[in-house]
N, C-alpha and C positions, 0 to 999 in steps of 0.2 A: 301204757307207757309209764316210765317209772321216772320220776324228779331228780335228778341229779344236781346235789350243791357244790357251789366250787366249793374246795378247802380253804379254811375261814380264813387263814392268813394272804392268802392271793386274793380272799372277798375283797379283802379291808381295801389293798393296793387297787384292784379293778375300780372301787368304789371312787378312790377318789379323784383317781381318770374319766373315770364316766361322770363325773359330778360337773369337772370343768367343763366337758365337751357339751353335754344335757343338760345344764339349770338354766332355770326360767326365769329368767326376769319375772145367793139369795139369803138374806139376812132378814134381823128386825131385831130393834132395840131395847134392851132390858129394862130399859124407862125411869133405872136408877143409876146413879153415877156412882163412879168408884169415888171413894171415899180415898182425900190424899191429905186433909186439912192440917194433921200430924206427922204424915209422914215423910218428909222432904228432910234433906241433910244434906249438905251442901261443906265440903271442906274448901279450901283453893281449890278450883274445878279444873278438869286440864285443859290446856289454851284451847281447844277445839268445842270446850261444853261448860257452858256456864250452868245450865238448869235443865233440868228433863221434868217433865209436862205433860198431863192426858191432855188430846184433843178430842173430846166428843166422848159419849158414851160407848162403853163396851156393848157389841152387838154376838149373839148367838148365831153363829152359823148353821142351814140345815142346807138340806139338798132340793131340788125343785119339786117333788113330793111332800115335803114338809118331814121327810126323816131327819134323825139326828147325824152330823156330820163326825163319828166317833174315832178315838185311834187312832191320832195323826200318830207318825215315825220322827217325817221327816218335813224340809221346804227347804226350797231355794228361791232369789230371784234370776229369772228368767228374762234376760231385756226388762220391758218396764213394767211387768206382771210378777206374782207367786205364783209356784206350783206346788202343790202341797200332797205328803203321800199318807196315806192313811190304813183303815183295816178296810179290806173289801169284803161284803158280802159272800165268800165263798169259804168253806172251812172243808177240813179232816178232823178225823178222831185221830187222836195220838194217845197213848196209852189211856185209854178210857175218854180223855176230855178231848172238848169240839174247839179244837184253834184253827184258824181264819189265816188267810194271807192278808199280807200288807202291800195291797199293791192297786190300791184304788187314789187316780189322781186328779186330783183337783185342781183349774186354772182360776186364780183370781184377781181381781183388779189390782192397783197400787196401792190401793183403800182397803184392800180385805174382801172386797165385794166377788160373792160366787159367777163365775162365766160361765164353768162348763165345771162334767165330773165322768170320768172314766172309770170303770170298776173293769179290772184286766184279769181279775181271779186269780187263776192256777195257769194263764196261759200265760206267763212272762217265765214259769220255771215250776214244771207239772209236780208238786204236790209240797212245795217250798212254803215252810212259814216262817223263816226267818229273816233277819233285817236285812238292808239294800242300802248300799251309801248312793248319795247324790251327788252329780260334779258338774257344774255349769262347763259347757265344750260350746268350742265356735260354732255350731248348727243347732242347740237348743240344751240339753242335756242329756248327761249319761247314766247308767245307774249300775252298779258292782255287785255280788251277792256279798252279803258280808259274813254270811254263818257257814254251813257248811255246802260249800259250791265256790265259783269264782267269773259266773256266768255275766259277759257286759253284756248291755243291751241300749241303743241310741230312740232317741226321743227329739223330734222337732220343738218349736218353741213352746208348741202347743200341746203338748203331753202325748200327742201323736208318737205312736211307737213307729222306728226306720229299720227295717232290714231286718235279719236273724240275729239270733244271738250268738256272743262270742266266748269259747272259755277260754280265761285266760290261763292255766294252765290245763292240761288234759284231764278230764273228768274219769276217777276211781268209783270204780266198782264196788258196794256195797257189802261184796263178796272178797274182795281181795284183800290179804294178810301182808303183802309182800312192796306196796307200792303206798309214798306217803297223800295223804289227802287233806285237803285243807277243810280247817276247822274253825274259823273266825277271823276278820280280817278288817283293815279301815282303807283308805284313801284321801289323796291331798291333790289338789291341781295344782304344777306347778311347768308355766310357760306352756309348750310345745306339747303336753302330756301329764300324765297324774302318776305319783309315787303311789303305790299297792302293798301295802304290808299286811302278810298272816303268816297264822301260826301252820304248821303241818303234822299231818301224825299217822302212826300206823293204823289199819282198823284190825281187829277192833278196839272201843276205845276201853281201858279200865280203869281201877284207880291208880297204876301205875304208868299210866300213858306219860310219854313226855314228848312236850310239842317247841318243833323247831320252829323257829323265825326267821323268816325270809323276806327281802326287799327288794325290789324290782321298779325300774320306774317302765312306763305304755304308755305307748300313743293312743289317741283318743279313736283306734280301729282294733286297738287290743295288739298290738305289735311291740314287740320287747326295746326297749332305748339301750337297758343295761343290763348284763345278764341280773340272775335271779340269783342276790346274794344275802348267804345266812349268818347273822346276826346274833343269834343263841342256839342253843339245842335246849335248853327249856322255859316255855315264856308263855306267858297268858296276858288276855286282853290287850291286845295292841292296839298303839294311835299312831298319825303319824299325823306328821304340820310339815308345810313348805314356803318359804317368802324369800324373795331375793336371793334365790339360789343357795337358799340356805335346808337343808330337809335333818327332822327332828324325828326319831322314833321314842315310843315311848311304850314301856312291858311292866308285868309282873315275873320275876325270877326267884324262885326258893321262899317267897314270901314279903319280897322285897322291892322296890320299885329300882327301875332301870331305865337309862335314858342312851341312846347313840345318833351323836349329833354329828353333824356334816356344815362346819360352818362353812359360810361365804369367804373366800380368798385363801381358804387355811387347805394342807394336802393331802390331808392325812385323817379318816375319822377318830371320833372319840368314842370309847364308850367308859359311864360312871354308873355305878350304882347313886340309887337318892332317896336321901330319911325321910320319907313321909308314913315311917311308921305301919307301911305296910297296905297305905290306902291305894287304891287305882287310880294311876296317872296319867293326866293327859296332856299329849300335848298340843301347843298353840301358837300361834303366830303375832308375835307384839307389834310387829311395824312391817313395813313395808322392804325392809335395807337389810332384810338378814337376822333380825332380832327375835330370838327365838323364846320361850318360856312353857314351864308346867302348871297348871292349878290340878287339887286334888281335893276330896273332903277329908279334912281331918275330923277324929274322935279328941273329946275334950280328954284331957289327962289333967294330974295334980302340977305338973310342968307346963301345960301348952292349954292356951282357950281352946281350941279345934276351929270348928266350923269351915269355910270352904279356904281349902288356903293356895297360896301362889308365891313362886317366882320366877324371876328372868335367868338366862343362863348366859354365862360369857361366850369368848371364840371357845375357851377348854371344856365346854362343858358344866360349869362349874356357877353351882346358884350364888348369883348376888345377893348379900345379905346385908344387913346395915354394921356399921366399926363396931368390931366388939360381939356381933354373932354368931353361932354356931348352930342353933336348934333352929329346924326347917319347921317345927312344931310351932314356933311363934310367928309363924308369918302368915298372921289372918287377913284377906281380903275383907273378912264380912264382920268384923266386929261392931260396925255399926246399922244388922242386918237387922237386931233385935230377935234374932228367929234359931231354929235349927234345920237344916236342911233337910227336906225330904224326896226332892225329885228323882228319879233314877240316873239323869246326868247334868251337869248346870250346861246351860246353852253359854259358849264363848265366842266371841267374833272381833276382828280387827273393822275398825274403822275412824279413817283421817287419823292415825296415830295415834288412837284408843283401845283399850281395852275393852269389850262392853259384855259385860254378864249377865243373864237373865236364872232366876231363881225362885223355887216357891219355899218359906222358910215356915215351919210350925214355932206363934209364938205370941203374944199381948200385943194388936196392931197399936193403944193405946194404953199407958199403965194404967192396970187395972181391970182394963177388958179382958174378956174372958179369953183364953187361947185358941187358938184358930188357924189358920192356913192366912196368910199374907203373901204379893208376891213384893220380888225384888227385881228392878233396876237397877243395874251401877254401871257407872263409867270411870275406867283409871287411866290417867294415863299413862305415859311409855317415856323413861328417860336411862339417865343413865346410874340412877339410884338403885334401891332395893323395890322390888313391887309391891311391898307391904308399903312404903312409903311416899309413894306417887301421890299424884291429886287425885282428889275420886269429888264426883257429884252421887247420890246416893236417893233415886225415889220407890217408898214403901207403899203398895197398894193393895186396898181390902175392896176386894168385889162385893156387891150385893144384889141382889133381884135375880130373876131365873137365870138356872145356869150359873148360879155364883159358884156353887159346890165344888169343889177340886179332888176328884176322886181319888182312887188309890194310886195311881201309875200317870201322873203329869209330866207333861210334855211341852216347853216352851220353845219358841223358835221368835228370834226376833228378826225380820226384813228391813234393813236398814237402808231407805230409798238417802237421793240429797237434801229435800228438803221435810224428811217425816221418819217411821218408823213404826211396821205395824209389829203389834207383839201375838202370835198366836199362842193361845194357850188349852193344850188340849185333853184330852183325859180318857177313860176308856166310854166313858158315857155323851162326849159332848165338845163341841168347839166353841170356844170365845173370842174373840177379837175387838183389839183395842190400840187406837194409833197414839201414837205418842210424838211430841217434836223435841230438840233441843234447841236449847237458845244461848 
């Protein structure tokens, strides 16, 4: 069966009738501390964070075997637990090399502490090794294919898999020329169901493919809220943010970054192109009421520091900047990172009306010291400024003892409970975990 898009211009108007009808309101200890005696940086902090703070040594995760716990993806909280998704034990050969699915999941305490661990192989989606977004849903969670597929699949609280899986649109043929098939895609929970953005394409793919983008918001059974509407005919890597009935996409087009926003109370969407030079944007959710924003990594230029940078967008679309600005190039989050980024994505999260980003930055944890892998903490807050100019508290942490290593492909995730915050940090060789408080 073959995808049919509405025409873009009846998208737009459907979209923003559907928008008002549908929006949603086993361990053991490293035995050395992370080293933070330097690293603390503290500006006006935002009214929700005065200071952030290791609690307790960083501990190495394994499995009840005493294996290493490697290749996390992903984690959510689940009620008052983590769930954490990792590389399982099972692989294919793909053109000569042995890739593993990702689909071994781990339940942990509030504390980081191993409960249980599930390795599901090749049986959640027979010979699949690509990513899987996570969405916390009223019966435990869900999980989306994110590469090429669009397979849901429901999870009790307990990493317990529920029922069959679901495509959410109809699965193409390998063999077919004539019918588009989706090739990468994110998701965002928002009220009643979760917004689904991917790109689609013909097969096969070459270097002339061009892939449309499409938006759809589903119920948490795979059942459509709004038709499936398209947003580009050529677009790579897409994100999507939801808050307050506000839903935010975010693309690569022609080499360019692209944003279309759905603000809260407004009828009509937007879409803008945005200067970030080209880098991959995402997007994010600043508050709670509709306030939407991008961070991306910028490249340093003889015009702009780089490093990770951010901002807020209005109802238009349109990034808030400070009086007198124009280049998106100077709006660093991390200038006080001391590092340069290397992670494959910065982890972002809203909480109490913060910002909070986790990041592993290559750089002198001390002047002087030799260069290294440091991570980063920050929290900014969310006003009605520019988000380069918010309050930020900012803590710099150099691991050390086993397991300190950050190998090539780091993966942070931070679980932000009420009163804690574990930060997982994982890599293809190894899990760390380290709780952190604010005050």
């Amino acid at each position: 069966m073959s995808f049919q898009a509405f025409p873009r211009h009846l998208a737009l108007l459907a979209m923003a009738a559907a928008l008002a009808a549908c929006g949603g309101s086993g361990s053991s200890a490293s035995g050395t501390p992370a080293d933070t005696t330097a690293g603390t940086f503290i500006d006006t902090a935002p009214d929700t964070t005065a200071s952030i703070a290791l609690d307790g040594l960083p501990r190495v995760a394994t499995l009840p075997g005493g294996a290493a716990l490697k290749g996390m993806s992903d984690a959510l909280i689940v009620g008052d637990h983590i769930v954490m998704r990792s590389l399982s034990d099972s692989s294919i050969t793909v053109n000569g090399k042995q890739v593993y699915a990702r689909t071994r999941l781990s339940v942990m305490g509030k504390d980081g502490t191993l409960l249980s661990s599930t390795d599901y192989g090749f049986t959640l989606a027979a010979g699949y090794t690509g990513e899987w977004v996570m969405l916390p849903s009223p019966d435990g969670f869900v999980m989306v294919q994110s590469g090429t597929g669009t397979k849901l699949l429901h999870f009790d609280a307990q990493a317990k898999r529920v029922g069959d899986a679901i495509d959410l649109y109809p699965p193409v043929a390998a063999t077919s020329t004539t019918e588009l098939a989706p090739a990468e895609g994110s998701a965002a929970v928002d009220g009643n169901g979760f917004w689904h953005v991917a790109t689609f394409s013909l097969l096969p793919i070459t270097d002339k493919t061009q892939y449309q983008l499409k938006l759809c918001k589903f119920d948490f059974n795979g059942r459509q809220l709004t038709p499936p509407f398209e947003i580009s005919t050529s677009a790579l890597h897409p994100h999507v943010a939801a808050t307050g009935g506000a839903v935010l996409t975010t693309w690569l087009e022609g080499g360019g970054a692209m944003v279309g926003m759905w603000p809260k109370g407004l009828g009509a969407p937007v879409l803008r192109s945005l200067g970030t030079g080209g880098a991959r944007p995402y997007a994010v959710a600043l508050d709670d009421n509709g306030k939407l924003g991008v961070i991306w990594n910028g490249k340093a230029t003889l015009s702009s520091p780089g490093g990770v940078m951010g901002v807020a967008l209005d109802k238009n679309g349109v990034a808030v900047l400070p009086v007198g600005r124009t280049d998106l190039g100077q709006e660093t989050l991390s200038s006080k990172w001391a590092g340069t980024s290397r992670a494959p994505e910065i982890d972002a999260r809203l909480y109490k009306g913060s910002l909070l980003l986790a990041d592993v930055v290559v750089g002198s944890y001390n002047p002087g010291d030799p260069v290294g892998d440091v991570l980063v903490v920050a929290d900014y807050g969310v006003g009605t400024a520019a988000q380069s100019a918010q309050k930020s508290a900012i803590l710099r942490i150099k691991l050390f003892g086993p397991g300190s290593e950050i190998g090539n492909t780091p993966v942070l995730r931070q679980m932000v409970f009420g009163d804690h915050a574990v930060l997982l940090i994982g890599d293809e060789n190894h899990l760390n975990i380290q709780q952190l408080t604010r005050k």
